[in-house]
Every structure is written in C-alpha cells, then in structure tokens.
C-alpha positions as CSV (number, residue, x, y, z in Angstrom):
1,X,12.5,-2.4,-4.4
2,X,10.4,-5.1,-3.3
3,X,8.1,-7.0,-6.6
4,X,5.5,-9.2,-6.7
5,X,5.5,-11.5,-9.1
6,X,1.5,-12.5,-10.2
7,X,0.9,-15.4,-12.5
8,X,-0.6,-18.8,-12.9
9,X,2.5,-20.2,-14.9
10,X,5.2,-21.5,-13.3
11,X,7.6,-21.2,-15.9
12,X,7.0,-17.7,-16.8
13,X,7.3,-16.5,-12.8
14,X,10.4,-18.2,-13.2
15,X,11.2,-16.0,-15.9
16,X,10.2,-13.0,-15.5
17,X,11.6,-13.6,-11.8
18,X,15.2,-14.3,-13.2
19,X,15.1,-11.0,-15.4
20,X,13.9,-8.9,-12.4
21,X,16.7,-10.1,-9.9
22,X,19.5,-9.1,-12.9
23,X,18.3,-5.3,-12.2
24,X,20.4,-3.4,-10.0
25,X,16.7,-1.5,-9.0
26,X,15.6,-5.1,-7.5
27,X,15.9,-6.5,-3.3
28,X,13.5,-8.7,-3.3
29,X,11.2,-10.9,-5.7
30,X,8.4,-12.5,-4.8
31,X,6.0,-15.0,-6.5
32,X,2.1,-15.9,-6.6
33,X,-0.2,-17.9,-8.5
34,X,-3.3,-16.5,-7.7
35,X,-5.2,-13.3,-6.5
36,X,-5.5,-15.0,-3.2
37,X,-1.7,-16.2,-2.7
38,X,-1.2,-12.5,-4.1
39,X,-3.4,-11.0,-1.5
40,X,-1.4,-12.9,1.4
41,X,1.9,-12.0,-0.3
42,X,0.8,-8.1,0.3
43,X,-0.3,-8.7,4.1
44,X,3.0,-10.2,4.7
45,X,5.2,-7.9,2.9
46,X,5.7,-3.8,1.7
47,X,5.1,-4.8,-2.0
48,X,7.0,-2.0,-3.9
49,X,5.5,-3.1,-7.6
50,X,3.5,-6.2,-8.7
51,X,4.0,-7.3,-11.9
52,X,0.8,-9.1,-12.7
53,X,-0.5,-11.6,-15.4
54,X,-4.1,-11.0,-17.3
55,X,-5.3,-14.8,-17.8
56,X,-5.0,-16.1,-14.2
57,X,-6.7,-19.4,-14.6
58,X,-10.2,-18.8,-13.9
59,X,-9.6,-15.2,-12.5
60,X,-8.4,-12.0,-13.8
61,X,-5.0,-9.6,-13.1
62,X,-8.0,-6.3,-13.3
63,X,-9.9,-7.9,-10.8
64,X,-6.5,-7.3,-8.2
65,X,-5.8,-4.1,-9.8
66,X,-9.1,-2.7,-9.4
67,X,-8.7,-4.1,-5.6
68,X,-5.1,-2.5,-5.2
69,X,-6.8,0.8,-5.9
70,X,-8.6,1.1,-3.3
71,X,-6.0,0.8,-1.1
72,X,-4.2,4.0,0.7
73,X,-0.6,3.0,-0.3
74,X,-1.1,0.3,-3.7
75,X,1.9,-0.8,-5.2
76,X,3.0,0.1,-8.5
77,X,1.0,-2.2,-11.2
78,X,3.1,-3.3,-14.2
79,X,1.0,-5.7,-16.3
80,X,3.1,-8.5,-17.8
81,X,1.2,-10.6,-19.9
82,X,0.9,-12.6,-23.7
83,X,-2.0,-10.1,-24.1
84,X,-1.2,-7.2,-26.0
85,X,-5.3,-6.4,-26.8
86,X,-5.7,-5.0,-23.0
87,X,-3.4,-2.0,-23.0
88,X,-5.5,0.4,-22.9
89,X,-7.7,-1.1,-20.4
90,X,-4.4,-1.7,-18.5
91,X,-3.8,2.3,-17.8
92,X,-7.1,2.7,-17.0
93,X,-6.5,0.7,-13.7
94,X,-3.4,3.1,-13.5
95,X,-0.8,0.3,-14.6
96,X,2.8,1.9,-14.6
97,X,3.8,0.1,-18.4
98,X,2.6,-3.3,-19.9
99,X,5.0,-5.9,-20.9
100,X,4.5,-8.5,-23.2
101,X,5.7,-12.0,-23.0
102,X,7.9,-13.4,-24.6
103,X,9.8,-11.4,-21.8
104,X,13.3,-9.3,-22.5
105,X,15.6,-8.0,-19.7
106,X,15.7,-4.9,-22.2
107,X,11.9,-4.2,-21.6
108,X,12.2,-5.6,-18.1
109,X,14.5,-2.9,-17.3
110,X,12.2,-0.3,-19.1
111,X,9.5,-1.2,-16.8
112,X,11.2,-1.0,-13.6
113,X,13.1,2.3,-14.7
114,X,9.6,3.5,-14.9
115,X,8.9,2.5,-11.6
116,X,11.7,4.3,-10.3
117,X,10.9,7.8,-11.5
118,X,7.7,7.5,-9.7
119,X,9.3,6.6,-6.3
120,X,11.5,9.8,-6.8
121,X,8.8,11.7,-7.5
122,X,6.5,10.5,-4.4
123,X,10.2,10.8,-2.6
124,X,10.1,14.7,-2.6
125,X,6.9,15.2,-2.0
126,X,7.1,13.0,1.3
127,X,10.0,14.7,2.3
128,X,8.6,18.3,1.6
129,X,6.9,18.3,5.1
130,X,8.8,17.1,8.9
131,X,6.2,16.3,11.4
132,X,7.9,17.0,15.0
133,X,6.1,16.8,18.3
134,X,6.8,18.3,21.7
135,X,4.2,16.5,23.7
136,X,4.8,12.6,24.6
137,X,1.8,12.0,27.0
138,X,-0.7,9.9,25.7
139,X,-3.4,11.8,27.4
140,X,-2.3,14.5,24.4
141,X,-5.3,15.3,22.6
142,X,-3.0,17.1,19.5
143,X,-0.4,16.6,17.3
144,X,2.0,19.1,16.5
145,X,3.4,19.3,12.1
146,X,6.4,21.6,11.4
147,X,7.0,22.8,8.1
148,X,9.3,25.6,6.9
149,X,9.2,27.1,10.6
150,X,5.8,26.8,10.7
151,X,4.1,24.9,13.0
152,X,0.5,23.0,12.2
153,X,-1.4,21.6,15.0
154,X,-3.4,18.5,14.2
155,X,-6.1,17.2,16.7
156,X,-6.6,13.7,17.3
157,X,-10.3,13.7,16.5
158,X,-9.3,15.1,13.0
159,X,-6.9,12.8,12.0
160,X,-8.8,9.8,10.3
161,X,-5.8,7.5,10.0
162,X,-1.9,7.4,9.5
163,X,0.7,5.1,7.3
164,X,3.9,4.0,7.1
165,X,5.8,2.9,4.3
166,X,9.6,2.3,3.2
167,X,10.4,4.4,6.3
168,X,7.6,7.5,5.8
169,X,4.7,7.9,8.5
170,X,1.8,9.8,6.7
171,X,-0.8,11.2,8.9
172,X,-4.0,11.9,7.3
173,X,-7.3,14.2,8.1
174,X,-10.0,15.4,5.6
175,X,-8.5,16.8,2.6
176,X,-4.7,17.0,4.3
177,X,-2.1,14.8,4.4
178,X,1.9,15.5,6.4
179,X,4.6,12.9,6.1
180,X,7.7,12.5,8.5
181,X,10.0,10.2,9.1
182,X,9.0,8.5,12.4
183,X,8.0,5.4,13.3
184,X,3.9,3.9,13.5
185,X,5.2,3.3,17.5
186,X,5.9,7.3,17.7
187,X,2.4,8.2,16.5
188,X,0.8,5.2,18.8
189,X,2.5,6.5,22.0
190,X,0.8,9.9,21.4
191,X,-2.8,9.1,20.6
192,X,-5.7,8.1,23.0
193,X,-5.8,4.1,22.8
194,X,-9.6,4.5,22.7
195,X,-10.3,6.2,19.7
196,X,-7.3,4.7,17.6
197,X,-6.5,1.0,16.6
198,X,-4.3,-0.6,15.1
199,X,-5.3,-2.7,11.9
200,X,-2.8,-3.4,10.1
201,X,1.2,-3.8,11.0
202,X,1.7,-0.2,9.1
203,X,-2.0,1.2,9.7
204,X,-3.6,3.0,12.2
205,X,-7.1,4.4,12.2
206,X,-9.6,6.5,14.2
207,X,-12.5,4.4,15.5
208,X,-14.7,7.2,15.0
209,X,-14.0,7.0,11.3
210,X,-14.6,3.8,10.2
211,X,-17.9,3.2,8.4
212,X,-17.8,-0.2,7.3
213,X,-16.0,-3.8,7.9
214,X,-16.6,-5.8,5.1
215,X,-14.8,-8.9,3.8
216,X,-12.0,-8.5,0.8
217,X,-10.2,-11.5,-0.7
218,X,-9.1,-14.9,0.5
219,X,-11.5,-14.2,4.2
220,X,-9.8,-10.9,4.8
221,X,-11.7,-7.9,5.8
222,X,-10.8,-4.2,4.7
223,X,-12.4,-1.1,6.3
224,X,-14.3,1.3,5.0
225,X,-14.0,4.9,6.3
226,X,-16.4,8.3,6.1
227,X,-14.1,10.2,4.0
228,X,-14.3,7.0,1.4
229,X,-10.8,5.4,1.3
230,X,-10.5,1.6,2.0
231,X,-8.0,0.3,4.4
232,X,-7.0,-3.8,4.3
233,X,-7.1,-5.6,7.9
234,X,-4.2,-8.2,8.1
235,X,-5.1,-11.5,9.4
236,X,-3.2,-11.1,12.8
237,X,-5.5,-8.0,13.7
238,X,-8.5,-9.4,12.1
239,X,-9.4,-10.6,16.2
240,X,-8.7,-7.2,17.7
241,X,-10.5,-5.5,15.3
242,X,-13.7,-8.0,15.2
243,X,-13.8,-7.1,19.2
244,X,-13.5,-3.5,18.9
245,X,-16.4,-2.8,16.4
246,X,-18.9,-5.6,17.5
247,X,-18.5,-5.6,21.1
C-alpha cells in the first residue's frame, strides 16, 4: 500500500517512515509537512492511508481529515500523534486507529493490519459486480453492467461520474454504484465527449452534474455535484476545466 506520511517534524516522519517501510503491507512511503504539501502529495499519487499528525504548526491534522471526507475515494486516516486527549474526536472523522508517539513497530504494525482488513473488505465488494460492454462507438448513448448473467443498462445522462482506483473503475448514477476492472480510457472511448470531462487523472464527470467549482487547499479547485459528493480537480486539468464551465 501506498502512505502518506503527515507531520510538521522532521524527525518523527523519519520515524514513523522507518517503522512503516519494515512492514511487509508497505510499497511506498511518502512524506509532508503541511496540509498543503499533503494536498499536492494526494494529486500526484493514489494515497492508500495517510498517517497524519494533530499539532501541524499553525494548522490542524482534522482540518485534512474533515477535507478527505468529502472526497469519493479518501484514503484510509490513521492519526499518529503525542495527543492521546483527541481519540474520540479522531473516529469521529472516521480515523482507522490512533497511534501515539513515542512510536513502536508493534503498534505500527497494528495500525496498518487494520488497514488491511478494510481493503479486503472493499476488495469483495468491488469485485461482486463485472461491468462488460458490447458497444465501442462513442456516439453510444448507454452503458451496458453484467452481473450474475444479468445484464444492467446504464444511460450516459444517468451516470454522474466514474473512478478508478488500485485497478477498479466505479461507475456511479444516483443511488447506484458497479465496479469493473477496466481502465478510465475504456469508459472515455464510450461516452459523448460533450457531456463528460475529465478532471482529474482517475475522475471523470458529467457536465450536466456539476453544481459548483469552488477553490479547496493550496489554489486547487474541487467540484461540487447535484447529488452532493465533492470531487478534487488536479492542477494539470485545472485549465480544461476553467474553459469548459466558464466559457
């Protein structure tokens, strides 16, 4: 899995970096020292789990998680921090576990065993559905889901935006949601180019479902959209996007 590493002190990224790379669970560590360095580190890169400090110099690790919430996909939150008075606000944010410093590869491991049984968990249910379509024009105005020999057809006007992540394409319309194992490229061949846009290297959305454009941390922009969810607009579609909603 792919962490984040959130904290203000170099010393204690170093350390809690070291005892993450010892787990066999662990591909890659990353590190910030702010909410803004953290919120480039998540444009760039399919955070898995952020491990993220309380006392950020003058900011605050709930002001990111509150921010990761609202966000389709949000990695994991493990709070890692000399606190131990937050806890319960900590799982309010929906933290996975709470670590406190002075940090043991024991508890370290706990954590990130934690993690684990959550990505086996979302595992199966991404896998419970096979999306499969017949129809590779992109004048095609539908979108074929097969499931246990059953065959749903989506429309392209219903489905408000679609997802990928660690391999999984999630396609979702109001209250429904289908996962399969193709690519973002797949989906984009199929749908009209004038209602859907790209905003994001593993986000798509329907034009005709975005509410809002408003600006999110470190002069980034997220979307709004009518059914409520907030999508983040990385800063190499941040052009594209500006031009298709304010021409």
């Amino acid at each position: 899995m792919k962490i984040l590493v959130v904290d203000d002190e170099p010393l204690a990224r170093d350390e809690l970096s070291y005892l993450l790379k010892q787990n066999r669970l662990t591909d890659s560590v990353y590190q910030a020292d702010s909410i803004g360095t953290a919120v480039d580190k998540l444009l760039q890169e399919k955070i898995d789990v952020i491990f993220i400090d309380i006392s950020l110099n003058d900011e605050n690790g709930f002001q990111l998680a509150n921010e990761l919430k609202k966000l389709i996909h949000p990695p994991l939150i493990v709070f890692a921090t000399a606190f131990d008075s937050y806890a319960v606000k900590a799982f309010d944010v929906d933290a996975v576990d709470y670590v406190l410093k002075p940090f043991e590869q024991s508890r370290v491991n706990q954590a990130l065993e934690k993690v684990q049984a959550i990505f086996k968990l979302q595992a199966k249910k991404d896998n419970s559905l096979t999306v499969n379509s017949h129809f590779g024009s992109e004048k095609t105005k539908i979108i074929s889901i097969t499931s246990d020999d059953k065959t749903k057809i989506i429309k392209q006007h219903d489905l408000i935006m679609a997802t990928i992540k660690d391999g999984a394409l999630t396609l979702i319309t109001n209250g429904q949601s289908y996962s399969t194992r193709q690519s973002l490229g797949w989906l984009l061949s199929r749908l009209n180019k004038n209602d859907f846009l790209q905003v994001h290297r593993s986000i798509i959305v329907n034009i005709n479902s975005i509410s809002e454009l408003e600006p999110w941390f470190n002069h980034t922009y997220q979307l709004k959209l009518t059914n409520g969810m907030k999508v983040p607009v990385s800063r190499s579609f941040i052009k594209a996007v500006k031009k298709r909603l304010m021409m």
